[in-house]
MMTF fields as JSON, N, C-alpha, C and O atoms, coordinates in Angstrom:
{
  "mmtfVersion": "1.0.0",
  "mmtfProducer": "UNKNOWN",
  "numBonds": 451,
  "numAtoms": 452,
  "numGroups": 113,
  "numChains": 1,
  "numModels": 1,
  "chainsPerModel": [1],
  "groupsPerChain": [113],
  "chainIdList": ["A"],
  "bondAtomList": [4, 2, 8, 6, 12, 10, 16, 14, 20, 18, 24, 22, 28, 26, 32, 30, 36, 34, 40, 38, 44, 42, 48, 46, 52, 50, 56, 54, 60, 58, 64, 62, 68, 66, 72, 70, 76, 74, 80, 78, 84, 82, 88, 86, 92, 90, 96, 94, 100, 98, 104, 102, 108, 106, 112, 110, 116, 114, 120, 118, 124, 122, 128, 126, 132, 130, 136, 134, 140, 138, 144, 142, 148, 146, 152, 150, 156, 154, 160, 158, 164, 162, 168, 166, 172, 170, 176, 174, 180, 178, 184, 182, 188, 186, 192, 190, 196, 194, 200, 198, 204, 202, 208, 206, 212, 210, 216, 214, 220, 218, 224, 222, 228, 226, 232, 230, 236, 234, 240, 238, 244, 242, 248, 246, 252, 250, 256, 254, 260, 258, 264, 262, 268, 266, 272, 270, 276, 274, 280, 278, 284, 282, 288, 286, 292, 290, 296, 294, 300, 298, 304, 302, 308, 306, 312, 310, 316, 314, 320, 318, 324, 322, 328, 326, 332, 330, 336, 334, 340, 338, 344, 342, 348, 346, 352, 350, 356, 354, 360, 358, 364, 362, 368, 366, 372, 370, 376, 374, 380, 378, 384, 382, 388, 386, 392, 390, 396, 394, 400, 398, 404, 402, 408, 406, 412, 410, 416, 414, 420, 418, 424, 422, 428, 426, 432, 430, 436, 434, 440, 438, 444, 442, 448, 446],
  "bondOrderList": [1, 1, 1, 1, 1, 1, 1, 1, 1, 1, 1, 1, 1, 1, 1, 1, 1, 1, 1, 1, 1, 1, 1, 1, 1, 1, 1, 1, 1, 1, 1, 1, 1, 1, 1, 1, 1, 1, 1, 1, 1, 1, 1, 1, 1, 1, 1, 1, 1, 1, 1, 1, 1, 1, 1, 1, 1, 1, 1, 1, 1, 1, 1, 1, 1, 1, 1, 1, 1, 1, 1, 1, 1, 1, 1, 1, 1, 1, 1, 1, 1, 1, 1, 1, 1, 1, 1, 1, 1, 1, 1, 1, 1, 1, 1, 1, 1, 1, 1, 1, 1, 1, 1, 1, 1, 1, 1, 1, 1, 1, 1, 1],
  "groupList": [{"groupName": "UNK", "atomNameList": ["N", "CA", "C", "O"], "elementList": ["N", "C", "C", "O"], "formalChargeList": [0, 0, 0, 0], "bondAtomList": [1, 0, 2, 1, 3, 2], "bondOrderList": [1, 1, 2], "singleLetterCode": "X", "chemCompType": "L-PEPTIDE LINKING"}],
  "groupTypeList": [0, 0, 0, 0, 0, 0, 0, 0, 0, 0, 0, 0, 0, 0, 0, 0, 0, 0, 0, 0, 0, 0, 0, 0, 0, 0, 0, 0, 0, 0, 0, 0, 0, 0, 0, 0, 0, 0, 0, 0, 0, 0, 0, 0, 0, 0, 0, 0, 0, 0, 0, 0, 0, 0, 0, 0, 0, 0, 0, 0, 0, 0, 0, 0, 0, 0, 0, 0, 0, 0, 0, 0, 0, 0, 0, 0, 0, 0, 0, 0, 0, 0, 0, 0, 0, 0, 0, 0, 0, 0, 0, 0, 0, 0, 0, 0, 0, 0, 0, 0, 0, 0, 0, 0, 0, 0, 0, 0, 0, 0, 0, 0, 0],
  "groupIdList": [1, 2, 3, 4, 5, 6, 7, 8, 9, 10, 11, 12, 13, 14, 15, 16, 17, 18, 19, 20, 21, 22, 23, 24, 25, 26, 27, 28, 29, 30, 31, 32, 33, 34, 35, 36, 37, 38, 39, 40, 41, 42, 43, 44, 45, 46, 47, 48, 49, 50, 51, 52, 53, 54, 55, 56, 57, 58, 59, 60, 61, 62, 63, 64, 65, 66, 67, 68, 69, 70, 71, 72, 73, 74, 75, 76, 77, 78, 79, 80, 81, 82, 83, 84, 85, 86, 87, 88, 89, 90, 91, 92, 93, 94, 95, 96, 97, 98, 99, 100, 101, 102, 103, 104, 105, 106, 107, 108, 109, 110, 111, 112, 113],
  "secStructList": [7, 7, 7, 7, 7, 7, 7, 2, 2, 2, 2, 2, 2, 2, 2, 1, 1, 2, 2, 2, 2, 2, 2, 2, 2, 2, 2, 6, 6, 1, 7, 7, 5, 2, 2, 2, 2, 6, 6, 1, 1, 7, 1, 7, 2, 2, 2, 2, 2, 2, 2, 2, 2, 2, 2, 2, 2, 6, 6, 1, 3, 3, 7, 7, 3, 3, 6, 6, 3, 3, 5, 7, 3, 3, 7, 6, 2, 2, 2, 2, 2, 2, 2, 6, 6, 6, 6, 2, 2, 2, 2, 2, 2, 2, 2, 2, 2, 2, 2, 2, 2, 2, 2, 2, 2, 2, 1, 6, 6, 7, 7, 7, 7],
  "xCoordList": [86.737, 87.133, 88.657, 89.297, 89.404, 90.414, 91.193, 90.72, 91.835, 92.449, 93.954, 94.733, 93.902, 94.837, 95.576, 95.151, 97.019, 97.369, 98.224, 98.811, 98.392, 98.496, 99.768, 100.058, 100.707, 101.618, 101.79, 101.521, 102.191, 101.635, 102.684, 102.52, 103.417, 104.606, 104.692, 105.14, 103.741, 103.482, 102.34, 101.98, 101.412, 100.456, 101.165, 101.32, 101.472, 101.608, 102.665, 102.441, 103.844, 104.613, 102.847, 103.15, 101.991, 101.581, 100.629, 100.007, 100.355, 99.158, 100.504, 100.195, 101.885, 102.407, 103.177, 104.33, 101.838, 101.771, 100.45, 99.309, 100.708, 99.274, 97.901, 96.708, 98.541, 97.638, 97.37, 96.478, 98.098, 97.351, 96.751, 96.139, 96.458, 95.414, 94.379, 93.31, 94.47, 93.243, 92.461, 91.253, 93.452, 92.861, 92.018, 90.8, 92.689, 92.077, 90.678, 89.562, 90.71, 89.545, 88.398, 87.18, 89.089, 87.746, 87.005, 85.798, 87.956, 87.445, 86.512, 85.853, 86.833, 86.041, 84.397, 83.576, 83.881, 82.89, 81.939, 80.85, 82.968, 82.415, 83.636, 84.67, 83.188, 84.23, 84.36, 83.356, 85.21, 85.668, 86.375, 87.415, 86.316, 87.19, 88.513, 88.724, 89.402, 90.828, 90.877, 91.592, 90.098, 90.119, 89.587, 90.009, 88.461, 87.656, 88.423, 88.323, 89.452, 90.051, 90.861, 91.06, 91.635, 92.878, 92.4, 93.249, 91.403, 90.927, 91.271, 91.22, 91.728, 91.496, 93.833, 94.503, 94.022, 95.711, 95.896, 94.974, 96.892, 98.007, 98.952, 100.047, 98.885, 100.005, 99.631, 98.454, 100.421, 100.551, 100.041, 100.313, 99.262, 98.426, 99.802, 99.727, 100.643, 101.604, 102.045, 102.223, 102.072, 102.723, 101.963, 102.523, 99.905, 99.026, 99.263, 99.26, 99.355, 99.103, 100.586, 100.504, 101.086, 101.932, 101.45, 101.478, 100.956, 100.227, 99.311, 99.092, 98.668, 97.547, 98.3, 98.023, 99.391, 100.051, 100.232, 99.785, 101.042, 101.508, 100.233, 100.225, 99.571, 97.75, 97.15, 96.387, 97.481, 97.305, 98.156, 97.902, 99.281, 100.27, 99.991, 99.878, 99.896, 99.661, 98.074, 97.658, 97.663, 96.193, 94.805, 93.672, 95.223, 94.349, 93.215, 92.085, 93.498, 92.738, 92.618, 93.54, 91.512, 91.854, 91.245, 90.908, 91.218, 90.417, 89.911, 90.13, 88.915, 88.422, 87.947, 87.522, 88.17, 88.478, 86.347, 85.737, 85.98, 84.576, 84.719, 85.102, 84.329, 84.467, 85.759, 86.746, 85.957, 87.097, 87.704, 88.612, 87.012, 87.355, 87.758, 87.161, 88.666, 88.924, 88.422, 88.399, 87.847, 87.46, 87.747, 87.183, 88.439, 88.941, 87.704, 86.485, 88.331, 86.985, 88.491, 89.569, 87.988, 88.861, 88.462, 87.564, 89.613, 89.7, 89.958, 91.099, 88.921, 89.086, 89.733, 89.956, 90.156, 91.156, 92.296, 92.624, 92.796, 94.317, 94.033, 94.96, 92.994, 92.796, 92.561, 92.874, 91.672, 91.322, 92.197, 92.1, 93.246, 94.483, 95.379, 95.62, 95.978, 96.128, 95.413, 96.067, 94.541, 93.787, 93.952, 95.164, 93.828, 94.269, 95.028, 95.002, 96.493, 97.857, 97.796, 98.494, 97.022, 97.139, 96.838, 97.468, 95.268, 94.223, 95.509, 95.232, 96.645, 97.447, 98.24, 98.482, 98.771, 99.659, 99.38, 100.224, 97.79, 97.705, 97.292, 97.66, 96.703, 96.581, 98.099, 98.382, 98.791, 100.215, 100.579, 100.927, 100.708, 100.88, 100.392, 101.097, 98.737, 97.736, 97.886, 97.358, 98.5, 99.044, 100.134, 100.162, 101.34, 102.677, 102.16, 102.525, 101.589, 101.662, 100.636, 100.564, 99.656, 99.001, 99.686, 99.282, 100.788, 102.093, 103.064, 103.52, 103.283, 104.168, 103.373, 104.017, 102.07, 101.426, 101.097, 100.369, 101.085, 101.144, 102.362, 102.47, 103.408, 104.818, 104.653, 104.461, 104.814, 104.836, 103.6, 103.717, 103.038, 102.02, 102.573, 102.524, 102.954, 103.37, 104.804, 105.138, 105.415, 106.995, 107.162, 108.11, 105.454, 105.588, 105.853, 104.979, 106.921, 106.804, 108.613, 109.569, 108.804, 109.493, 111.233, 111.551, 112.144, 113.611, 114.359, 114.38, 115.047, 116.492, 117.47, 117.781, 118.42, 120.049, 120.759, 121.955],
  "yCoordList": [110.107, 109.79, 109.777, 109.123, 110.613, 110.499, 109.228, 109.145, 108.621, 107.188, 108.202, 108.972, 107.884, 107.998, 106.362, 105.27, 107.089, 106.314, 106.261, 107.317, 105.337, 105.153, 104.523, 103.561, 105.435, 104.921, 103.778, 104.222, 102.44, 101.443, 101.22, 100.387, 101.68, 102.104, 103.107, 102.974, 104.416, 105.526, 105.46, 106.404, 104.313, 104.162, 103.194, 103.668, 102.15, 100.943, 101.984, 102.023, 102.775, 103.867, 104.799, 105.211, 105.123, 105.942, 105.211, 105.883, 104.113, 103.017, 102.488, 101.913, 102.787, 101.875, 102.716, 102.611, 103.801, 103.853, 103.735, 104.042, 103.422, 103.175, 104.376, 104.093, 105.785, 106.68, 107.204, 108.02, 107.083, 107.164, 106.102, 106.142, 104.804, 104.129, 104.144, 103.681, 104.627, 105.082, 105.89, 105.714, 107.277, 108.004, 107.459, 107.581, 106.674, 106.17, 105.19, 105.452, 104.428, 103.678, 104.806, 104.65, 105.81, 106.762, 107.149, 106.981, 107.754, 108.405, 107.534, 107.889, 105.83, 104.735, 105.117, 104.738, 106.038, 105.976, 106.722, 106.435, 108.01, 109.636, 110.536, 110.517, 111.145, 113.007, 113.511, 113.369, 113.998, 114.07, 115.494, 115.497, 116.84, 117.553, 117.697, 117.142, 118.326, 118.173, 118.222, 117.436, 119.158, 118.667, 117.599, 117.173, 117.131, 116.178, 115.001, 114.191, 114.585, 113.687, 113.351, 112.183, 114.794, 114.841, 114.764, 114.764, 114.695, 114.551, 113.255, 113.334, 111.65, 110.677, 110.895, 110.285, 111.679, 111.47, 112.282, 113.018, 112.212, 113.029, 113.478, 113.089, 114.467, 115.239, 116.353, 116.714, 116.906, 118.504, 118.482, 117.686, 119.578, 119.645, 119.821, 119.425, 120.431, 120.513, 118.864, 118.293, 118.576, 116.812, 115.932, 115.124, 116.07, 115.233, 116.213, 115.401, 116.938, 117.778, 116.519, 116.028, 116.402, 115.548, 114.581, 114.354, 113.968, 112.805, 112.685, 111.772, 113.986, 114.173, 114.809, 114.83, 115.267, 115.909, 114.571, 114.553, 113.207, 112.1, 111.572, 111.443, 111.388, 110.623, 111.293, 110.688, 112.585, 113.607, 113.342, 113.28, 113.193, 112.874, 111.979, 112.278, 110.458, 109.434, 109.106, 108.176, 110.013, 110.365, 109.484, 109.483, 108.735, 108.035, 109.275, 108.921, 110.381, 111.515, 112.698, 112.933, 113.542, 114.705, 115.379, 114.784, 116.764, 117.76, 118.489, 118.306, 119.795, 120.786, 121.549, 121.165, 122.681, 124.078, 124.533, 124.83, 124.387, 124.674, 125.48, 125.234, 127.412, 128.164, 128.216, 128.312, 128.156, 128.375, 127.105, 127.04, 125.906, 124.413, 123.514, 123.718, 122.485, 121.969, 120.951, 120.686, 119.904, 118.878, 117.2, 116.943, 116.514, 115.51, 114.204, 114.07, 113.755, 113.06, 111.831, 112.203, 110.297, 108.894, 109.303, 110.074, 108.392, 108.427, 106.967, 106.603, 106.099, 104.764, 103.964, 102.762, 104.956, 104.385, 103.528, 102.391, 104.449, 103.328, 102.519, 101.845, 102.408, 100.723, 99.875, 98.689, 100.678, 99.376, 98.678, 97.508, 99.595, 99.178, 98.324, 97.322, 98.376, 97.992, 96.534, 95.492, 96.563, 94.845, 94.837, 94.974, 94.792, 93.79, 93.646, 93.137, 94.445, 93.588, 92.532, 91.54, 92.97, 92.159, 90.561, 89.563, 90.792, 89.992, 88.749, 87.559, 89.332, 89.052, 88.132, 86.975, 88.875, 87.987, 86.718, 85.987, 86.614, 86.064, 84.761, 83.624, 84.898, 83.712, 82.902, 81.714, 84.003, 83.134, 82.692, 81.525, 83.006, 82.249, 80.937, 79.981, 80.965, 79.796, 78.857, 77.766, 79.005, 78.075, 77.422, 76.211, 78.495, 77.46, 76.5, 75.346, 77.031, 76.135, 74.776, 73.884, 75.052, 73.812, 72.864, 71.777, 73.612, 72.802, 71.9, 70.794, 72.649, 72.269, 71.206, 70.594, 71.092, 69.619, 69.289, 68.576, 69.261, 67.935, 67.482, 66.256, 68.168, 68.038, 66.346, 65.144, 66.995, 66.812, 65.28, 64.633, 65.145, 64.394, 62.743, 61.538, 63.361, 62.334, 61.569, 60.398, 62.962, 62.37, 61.421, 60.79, 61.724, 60.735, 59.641, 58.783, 59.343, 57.799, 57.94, 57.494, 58.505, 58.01, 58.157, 59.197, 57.204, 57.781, 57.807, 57.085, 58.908, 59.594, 59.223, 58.96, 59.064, 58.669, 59.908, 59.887],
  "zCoordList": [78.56, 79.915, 80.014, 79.19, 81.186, 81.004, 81.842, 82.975, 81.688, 82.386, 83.185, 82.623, 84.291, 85.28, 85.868, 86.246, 85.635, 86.371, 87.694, 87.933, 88.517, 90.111, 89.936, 89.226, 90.933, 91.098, 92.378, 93.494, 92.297, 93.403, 94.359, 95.25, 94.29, 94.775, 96.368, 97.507, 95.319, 96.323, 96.813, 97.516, 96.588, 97.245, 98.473, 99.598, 98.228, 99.45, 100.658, 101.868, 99.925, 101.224, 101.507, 102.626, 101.385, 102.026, 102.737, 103.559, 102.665, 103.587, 104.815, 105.859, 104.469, 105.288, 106.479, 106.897, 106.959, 108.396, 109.265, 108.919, 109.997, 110.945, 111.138, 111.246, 111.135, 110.982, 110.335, 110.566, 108.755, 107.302, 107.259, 106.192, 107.944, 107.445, 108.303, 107.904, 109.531, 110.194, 109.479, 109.32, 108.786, 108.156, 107.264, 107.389, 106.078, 104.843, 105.712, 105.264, 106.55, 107.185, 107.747, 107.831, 108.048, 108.583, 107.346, 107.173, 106.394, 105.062, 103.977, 102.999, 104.788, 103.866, 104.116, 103.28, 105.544, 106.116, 105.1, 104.603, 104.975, 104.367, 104.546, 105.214, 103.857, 103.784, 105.076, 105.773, 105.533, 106.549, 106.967, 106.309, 107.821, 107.969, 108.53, 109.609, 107.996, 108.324, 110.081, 110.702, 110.704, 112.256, 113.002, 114.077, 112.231, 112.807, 112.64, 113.562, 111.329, 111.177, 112.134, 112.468, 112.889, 113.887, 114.939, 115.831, 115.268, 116.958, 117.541, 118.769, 116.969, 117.249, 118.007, 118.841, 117.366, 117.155, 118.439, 118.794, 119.079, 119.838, 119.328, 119.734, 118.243, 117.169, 116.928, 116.898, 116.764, 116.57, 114.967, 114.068, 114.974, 113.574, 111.899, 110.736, 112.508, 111.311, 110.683, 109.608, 112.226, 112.44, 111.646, 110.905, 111.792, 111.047, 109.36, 108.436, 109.113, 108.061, 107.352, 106.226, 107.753, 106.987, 106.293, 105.083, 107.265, 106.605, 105.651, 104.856, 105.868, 104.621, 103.008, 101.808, 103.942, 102.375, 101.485, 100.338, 102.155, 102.046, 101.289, 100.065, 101.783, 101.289, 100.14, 99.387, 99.967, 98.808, 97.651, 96.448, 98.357, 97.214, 95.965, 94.776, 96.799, 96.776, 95.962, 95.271, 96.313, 95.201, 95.964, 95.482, 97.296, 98.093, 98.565, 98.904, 98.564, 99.074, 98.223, 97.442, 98.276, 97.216, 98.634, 99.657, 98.361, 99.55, 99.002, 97.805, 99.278, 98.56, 99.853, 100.943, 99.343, 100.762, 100.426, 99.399, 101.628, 102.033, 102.74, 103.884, 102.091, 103.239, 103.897, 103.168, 105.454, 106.201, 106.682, 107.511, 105.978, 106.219, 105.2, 104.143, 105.172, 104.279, 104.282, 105.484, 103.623, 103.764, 102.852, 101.789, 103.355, 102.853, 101.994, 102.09, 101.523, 100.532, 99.901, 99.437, 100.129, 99.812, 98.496, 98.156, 97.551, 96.275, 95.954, 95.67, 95.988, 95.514, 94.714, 94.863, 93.497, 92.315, 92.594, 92.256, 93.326, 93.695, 94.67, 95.12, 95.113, 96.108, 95.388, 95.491, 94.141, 92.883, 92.193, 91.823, 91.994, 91.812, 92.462, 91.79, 93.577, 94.727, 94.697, 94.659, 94.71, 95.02, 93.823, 93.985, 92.439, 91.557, 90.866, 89.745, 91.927, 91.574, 93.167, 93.37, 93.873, 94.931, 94.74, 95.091, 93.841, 93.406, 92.135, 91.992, 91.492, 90.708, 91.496, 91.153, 92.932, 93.568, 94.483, 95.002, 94.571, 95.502, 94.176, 94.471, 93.051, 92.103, 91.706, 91.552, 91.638, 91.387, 92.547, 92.367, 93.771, 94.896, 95.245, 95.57, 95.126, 95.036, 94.001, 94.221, 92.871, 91.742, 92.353, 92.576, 92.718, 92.779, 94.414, 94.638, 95.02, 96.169, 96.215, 97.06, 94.596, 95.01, 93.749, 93.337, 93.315, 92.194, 93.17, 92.878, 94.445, 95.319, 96.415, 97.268, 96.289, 96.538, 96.317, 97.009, 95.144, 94.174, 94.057, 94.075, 93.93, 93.782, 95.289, 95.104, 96.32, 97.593, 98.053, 99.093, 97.495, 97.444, 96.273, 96.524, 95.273, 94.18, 95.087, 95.264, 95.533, 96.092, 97.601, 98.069, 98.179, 99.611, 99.968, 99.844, 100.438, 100.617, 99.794, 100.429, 98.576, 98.275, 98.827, 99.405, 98.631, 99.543, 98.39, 97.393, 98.769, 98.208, 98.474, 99.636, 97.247, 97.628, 97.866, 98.16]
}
């Protein structure tokens, strides 16, 4: 098995526009064709083709040419990724803040010079 790895970097820039993540939310459904994807947008097809280059890049999407159509297909890996550095940040977050009441809890009541 070969192990790939995700850059998390070029994943979070390619989720961090609104219609690459429409995209990526449609593609959560099923595979999807490159026009059928663009019907929801008001953009010139070169304009969405960006975005998919971007989502391709990024490895959130792969495509494969069917005939005279291309057809897009999500690539789950780097979301897996994605949530568990997410899954990482949100435990260290939930530690220091229930450090910081306890902190906050022991210190009530008491006054400072």
């Amino acid at each position: 098995m070969v192990k790939r790895s995700y850059n998390i970097d070029v994943v979070f820039h390619a989720l961090s526009d609104p219609t690459r993540r429409q995209v990526v939310e449609r593609l959560s459904q099923g595979p999807a064709s490159v026009s059928d994807l663009a019907k929801p947008f008001s953009m010139a097809m070169p304009s969405f083709m960006q975005h998919l280059d971007i989502l391709e890049s990024s490895q959130l999407i792969y495509t494969k040419k069917v005939g005279r159509v291309r057809i897009c297909y999500l690539n789950h890996n780097p979301l897996s990724v994605m949530e568990s550095w997410l899954q990482i940040q949100k435990s260290l977050w939930n530690t220091r803040l229930n450090q910081l009441d306890t902190f906050l809890l022991k210190t009530k009541g008491k006054k400072y010079e």
